[in-house]
TORPA-4810 file (N, C-alpha, C, O; in nm, 3 decimals):
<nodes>
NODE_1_-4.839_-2.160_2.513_-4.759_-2.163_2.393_-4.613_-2.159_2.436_-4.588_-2.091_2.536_X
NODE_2_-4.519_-2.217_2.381_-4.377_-2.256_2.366_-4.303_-2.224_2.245_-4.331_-2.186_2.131_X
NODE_3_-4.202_-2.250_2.308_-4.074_-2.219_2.183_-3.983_-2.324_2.171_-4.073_-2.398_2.210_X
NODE_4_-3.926_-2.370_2.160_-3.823_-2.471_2.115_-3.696_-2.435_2.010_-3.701_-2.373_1.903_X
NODE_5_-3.560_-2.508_2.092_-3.456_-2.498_2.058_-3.490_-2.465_1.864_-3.447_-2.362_1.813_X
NODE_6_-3.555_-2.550_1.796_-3.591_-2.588_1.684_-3.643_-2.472_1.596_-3.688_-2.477_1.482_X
NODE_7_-3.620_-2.349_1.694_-3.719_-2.251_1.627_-3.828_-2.198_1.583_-3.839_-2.104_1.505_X
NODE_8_-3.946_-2.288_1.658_-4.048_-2.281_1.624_-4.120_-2.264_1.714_-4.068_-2.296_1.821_X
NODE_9_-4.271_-2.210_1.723_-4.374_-2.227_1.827_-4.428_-2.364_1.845_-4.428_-2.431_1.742_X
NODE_10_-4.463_-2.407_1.928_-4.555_-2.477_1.979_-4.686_-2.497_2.079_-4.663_-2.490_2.200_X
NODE_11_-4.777_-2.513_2.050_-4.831_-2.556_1.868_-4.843_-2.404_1.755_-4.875_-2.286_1.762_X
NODE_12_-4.810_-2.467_1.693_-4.799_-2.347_1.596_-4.894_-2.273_1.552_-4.875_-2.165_1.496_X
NODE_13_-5.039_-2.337_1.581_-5.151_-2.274_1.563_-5.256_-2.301_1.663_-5.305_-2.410_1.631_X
NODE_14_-5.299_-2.266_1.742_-5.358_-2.229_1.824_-5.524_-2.183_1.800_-5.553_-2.099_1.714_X
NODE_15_-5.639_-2.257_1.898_-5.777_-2.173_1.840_-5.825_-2.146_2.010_-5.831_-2.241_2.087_X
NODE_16_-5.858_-2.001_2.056_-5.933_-1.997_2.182_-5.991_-1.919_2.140_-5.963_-1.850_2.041_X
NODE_17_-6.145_-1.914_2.252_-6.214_-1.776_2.260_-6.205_-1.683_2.295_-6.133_-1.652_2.390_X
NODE_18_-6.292_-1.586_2.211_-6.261_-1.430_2.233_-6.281_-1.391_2.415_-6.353_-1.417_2.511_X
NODE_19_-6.170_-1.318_2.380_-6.143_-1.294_2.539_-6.055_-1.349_2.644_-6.024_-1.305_2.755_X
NODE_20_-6.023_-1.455_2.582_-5.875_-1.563_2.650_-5.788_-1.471_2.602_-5.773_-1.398_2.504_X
NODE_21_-5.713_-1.514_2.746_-5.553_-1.472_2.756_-5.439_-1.619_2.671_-5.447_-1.737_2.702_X
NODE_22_-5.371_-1.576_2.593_-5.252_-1.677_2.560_-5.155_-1.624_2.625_-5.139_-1.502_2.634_X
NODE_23_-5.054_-1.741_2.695_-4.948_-1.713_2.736_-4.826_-1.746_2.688_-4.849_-1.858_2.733_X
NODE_24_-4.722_-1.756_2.643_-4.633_-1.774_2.575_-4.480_-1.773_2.632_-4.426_-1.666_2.657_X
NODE_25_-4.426_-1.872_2.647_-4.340_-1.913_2.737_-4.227_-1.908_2.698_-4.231_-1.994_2.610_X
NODE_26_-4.051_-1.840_2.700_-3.991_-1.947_2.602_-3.917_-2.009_2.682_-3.846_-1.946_2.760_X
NODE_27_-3.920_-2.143_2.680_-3.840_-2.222_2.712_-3.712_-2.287_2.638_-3.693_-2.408_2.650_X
NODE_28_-3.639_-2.221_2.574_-3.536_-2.252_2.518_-3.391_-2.155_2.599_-3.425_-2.091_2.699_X
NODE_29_-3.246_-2.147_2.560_-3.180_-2.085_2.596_-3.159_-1.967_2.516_-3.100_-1.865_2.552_X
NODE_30_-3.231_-1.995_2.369_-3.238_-1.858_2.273_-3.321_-1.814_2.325_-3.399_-1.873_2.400_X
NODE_31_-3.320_-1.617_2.275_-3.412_-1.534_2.273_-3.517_-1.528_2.164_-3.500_-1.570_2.050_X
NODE_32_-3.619_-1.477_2.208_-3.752_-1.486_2.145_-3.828_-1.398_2.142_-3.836_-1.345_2.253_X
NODE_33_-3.914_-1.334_2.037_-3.953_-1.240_2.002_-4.099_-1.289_1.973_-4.100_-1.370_1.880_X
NODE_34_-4.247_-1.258_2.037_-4.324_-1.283_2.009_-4.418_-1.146_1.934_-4.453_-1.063_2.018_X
NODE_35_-4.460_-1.116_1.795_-4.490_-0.992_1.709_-4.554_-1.024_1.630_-4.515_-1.113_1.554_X
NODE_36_-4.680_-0.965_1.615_-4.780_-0.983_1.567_-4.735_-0.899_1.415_-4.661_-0.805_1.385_X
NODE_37_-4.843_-1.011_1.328_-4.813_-0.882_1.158_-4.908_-0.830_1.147_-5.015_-0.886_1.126_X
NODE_38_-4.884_-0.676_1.162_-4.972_-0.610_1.176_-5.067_-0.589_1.061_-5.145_-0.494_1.060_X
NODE_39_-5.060_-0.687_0.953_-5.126_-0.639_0.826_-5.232_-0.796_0.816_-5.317_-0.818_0.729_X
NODE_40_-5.197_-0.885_0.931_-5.273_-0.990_0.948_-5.315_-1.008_1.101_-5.274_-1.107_1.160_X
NODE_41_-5.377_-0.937_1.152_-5.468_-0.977_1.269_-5.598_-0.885_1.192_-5.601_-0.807_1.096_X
NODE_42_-5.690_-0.932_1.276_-5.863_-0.873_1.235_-5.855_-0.750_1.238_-5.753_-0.689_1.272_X
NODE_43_-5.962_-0.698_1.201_-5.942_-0.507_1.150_-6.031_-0.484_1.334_-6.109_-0.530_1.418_X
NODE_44_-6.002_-0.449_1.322_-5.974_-0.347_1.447_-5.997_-0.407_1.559_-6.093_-0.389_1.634_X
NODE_45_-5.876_-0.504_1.576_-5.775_-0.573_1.657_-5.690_-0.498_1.696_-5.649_-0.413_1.616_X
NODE_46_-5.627_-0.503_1.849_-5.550_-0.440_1.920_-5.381_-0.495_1.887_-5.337_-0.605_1.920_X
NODE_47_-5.339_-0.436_1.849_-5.185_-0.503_1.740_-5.080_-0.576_1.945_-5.094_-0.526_2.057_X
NODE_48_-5.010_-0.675_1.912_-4.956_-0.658_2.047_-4.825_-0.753_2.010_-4.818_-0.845_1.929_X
NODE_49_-4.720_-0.695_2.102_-4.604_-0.782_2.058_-4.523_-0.758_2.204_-4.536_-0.662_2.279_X
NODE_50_-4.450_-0.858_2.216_-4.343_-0.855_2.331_-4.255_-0.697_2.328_-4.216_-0.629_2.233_X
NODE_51_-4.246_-0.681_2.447_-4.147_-0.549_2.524_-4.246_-0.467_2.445_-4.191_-0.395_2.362_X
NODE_52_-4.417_-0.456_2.452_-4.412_-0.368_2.441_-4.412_-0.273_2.331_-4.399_-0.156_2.368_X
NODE_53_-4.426_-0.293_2.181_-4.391_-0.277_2.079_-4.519_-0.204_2.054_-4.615_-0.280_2.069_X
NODE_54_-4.562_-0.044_2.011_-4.675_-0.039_1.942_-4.727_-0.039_1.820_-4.841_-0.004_1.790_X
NODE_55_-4.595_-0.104_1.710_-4.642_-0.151_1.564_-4.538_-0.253_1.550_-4.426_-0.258_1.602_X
NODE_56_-4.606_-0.346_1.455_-4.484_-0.395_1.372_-4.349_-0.333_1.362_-4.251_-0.369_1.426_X
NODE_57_-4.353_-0.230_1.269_-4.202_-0.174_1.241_-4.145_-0.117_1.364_-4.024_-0.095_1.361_X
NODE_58_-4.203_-0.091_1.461_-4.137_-0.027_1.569_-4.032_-0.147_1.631_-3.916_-0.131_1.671_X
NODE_59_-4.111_-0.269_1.623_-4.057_-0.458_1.698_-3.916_-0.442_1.607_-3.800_-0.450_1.647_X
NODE_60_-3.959_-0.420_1.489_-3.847_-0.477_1.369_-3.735_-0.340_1.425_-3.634_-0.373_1.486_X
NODE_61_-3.760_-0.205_1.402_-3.637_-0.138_1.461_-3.572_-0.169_1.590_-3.451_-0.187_1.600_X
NODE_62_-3.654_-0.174_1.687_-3.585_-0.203_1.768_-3.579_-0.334_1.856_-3.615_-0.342_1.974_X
NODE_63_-3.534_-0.420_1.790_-3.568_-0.593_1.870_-3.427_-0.622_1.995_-3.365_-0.722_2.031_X
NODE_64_-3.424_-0.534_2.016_-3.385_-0.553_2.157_-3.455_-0.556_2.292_-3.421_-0.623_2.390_X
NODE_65_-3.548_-0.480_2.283_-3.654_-0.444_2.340_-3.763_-0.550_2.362_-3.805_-0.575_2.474_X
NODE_66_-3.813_-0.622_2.233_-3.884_-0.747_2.203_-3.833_-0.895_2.271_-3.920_-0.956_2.333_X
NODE_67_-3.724_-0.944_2.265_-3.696_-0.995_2.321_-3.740_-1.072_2.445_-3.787_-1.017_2.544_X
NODE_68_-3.719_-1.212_2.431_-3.783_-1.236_2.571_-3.645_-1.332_2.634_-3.585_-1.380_2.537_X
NODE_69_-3.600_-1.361_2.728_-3.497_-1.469_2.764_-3.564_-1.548_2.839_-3.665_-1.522_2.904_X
NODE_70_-3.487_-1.678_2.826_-3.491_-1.790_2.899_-3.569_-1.819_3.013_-3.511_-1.794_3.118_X
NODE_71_-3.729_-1.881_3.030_-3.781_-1.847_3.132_-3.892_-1.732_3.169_-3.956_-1.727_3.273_X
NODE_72_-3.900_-1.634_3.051_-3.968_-1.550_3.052_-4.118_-1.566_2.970_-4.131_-1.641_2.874_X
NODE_73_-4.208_-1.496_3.016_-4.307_-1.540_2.912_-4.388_-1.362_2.905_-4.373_-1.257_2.968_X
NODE_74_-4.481_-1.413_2.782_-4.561_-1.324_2.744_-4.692_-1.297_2.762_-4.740_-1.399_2.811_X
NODE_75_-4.773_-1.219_2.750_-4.930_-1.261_2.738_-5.018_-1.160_2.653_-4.986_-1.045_2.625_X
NODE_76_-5.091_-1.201_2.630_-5.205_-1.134_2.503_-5.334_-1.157_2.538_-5.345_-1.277_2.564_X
NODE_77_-5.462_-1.086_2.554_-5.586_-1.103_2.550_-5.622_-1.029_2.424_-5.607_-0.911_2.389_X
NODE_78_-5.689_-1.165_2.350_-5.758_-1.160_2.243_-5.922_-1.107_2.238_-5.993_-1.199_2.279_X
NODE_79_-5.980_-1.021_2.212_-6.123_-0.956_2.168_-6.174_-0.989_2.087_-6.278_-1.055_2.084_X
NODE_80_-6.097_-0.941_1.986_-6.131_-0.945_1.860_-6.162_-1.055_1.794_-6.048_-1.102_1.797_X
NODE_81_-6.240_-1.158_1.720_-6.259_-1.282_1.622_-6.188_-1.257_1.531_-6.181_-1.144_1.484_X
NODE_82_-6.091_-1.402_1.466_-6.031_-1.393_1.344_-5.897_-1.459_1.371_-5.878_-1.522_1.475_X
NODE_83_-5.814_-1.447_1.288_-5.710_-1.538_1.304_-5.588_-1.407_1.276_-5.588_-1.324_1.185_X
NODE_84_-5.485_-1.427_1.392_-5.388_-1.327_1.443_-5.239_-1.419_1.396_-5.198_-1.521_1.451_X
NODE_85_-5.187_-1.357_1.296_-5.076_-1.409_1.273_-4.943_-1.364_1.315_-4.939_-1.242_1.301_X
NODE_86_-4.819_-1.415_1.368_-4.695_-1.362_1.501_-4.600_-1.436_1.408_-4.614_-1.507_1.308_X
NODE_87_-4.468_-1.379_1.498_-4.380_-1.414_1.437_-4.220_-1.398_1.534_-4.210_-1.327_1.634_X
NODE_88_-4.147_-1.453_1.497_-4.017_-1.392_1.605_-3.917_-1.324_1.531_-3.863_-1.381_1.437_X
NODE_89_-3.893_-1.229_1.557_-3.834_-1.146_1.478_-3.706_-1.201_1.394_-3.682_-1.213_1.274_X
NODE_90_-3.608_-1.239_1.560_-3.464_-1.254_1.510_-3.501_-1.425_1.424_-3.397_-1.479_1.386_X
NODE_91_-3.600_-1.486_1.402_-3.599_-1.611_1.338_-3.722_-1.626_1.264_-3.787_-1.730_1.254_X
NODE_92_-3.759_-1.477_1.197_-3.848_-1.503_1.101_-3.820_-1.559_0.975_-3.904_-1.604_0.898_X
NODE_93_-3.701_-1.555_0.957_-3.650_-1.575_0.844_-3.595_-1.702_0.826_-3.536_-1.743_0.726_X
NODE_94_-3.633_-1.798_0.996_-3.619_-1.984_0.982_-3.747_-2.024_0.958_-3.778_-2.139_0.928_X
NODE_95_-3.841_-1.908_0.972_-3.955_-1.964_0.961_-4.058_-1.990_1.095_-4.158_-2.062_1.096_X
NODE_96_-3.993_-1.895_1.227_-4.083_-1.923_1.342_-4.222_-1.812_1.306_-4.226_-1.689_1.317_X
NODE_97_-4.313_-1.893_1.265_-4.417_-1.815_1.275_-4.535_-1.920_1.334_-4.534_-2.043_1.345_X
NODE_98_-4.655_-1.803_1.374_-4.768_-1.917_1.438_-4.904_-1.832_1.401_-4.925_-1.733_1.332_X
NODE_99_-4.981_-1.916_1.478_-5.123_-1.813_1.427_-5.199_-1.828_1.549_-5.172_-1.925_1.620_X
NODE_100_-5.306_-1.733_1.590_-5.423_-1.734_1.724_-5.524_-1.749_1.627_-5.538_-1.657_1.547_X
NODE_101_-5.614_-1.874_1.617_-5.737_-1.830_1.595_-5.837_-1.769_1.714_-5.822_-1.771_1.836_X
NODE_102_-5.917_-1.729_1.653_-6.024_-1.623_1.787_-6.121_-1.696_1.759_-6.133_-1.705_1.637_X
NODE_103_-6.204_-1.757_1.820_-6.344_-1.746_1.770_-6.493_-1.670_1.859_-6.494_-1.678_1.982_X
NODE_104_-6.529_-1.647_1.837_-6.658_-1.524_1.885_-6.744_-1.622_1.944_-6.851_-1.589_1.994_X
</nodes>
């Protein structure tokens, strides 16, 4: 998975099996925030977000921390079945959001 100048993920939606790792790259010169909503991944799904974050609101207080720069990437292993919806913090509000489907 990618990021682009454009603000968005790529591909924006995504389907692997349970138990794959996604990796998440950004390749742009902006920073990037990869954060799961914690009120949309599967019920008892392991919540996970860049730098580290152990909730939602914790990403949103402190997105300095979240952050990823230029070159850096992320990773997530998925368990759980269901569809995991993310987001980037500082550009949720252009609309960078994406989704993991899981399937079992």
């Amino acid at each position: 998975m990618g990021t682009t100048d454009a603000q968005t993920f790529q591909p924006a939606t995504i389907t692997v099996a349970a138990g794959d790792t996604v990796v998440f790259s950004n390749d742009t010169s902006q920073v990037h925030s990869v954060t799961a909503y914690q009120g949309d991944i599967p019920e008892g799904a392991e919540y996970f977000g860049s730098g580290g974050s152990a909730s939602e609101k914790e990403a949103r207080e402190d997105v300095t921390d979240t952050l990823l720069e230029e070159g850096e990437t992320f990773e997530v292993t998925l368990e759980t079945p269901g569809t995991y919806k993310y987001f980037c913090v500082p550009h949720e509000q252009q609309g960078m959001t994406g989704a993991i489907v899981v399937e079992g």
